[in-house]
C-alpha positions as CSV (number, residue, x, y, z in Angstrom):
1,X,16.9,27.9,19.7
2,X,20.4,27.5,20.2
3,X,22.3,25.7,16.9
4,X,19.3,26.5,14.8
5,X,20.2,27.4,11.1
6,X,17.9,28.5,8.5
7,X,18.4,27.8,4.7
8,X,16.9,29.1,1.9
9,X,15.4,27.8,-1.3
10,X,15.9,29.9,-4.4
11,X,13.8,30.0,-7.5
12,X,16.5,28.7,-10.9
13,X,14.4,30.2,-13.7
14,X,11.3,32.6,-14.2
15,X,8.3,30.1,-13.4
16,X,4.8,30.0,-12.6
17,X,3.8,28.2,-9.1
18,X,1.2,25.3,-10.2
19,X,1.1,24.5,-6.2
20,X,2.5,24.5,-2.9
21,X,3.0,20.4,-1.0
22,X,4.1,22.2,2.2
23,X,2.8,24.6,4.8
24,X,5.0,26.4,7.8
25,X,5.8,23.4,10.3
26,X,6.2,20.6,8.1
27,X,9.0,18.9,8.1
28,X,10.4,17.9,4.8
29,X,13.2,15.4,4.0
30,X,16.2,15.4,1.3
31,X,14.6,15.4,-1.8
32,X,10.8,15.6,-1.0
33,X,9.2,17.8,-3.2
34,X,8.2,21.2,-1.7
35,X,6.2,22.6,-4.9
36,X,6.0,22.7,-8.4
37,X,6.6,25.3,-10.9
38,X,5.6,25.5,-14.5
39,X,7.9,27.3,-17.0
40,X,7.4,27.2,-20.9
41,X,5.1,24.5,-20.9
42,X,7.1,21.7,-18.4
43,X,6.2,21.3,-14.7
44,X,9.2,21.7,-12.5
45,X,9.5,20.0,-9.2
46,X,10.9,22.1,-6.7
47,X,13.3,19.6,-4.2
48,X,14.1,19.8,-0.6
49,X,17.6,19.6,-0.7
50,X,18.1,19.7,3.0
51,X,16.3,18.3,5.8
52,X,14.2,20.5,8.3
53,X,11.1,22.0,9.3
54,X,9.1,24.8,6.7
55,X,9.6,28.0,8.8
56,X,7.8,30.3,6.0
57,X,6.5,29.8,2.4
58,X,6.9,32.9,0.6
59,X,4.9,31.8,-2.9
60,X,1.0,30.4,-3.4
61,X,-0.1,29.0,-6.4
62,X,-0.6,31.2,-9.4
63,X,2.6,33.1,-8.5
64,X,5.0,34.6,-10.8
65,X,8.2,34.1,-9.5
66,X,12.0,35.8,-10.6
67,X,15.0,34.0,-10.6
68,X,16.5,33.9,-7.0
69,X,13.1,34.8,-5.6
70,X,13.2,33.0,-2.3
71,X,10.5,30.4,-2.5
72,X,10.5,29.2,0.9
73,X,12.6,29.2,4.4
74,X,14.1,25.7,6.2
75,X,14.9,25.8,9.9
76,X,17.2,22.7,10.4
């Protein structure tokens, strides 16, 4: 698609994935919440913070995750 740009969104900390809100072709807006993590004890919202269409989720629930891990890709 011409003008098509992909973003990613990065894990911030070591964190557990509690679960997963979106699925490849969903389209999320600014500030929806795309999953949530768990680290020492405190769930984490993970935020859209662009608009755009899921392309690829590259956690599922019960995954360990590193930071910078790519969590998931946004065409927009």
């Amino acid at each position: 698609m011409a003008g098509t740009t992909t973003s990613q969104i990065l894990a911030e900390m070591v964190a557990s994935v509690l679960s997963v809100a979106v699925e490849p072709g969903d389209g999320v807006e600014v500030g929806d919440t795309v999953m949530l993590l768990e680290s020492m004890k405190m769930e984490i919202p993970v935020l859209a913070e662009r608009s755009g269409t899921v392309q690829e989720v590259k956690v599922v629930a019960g995954d360990v995750i590193q930071e910078g891990d790519i969590l998931l890709v946004l065409t927009h």
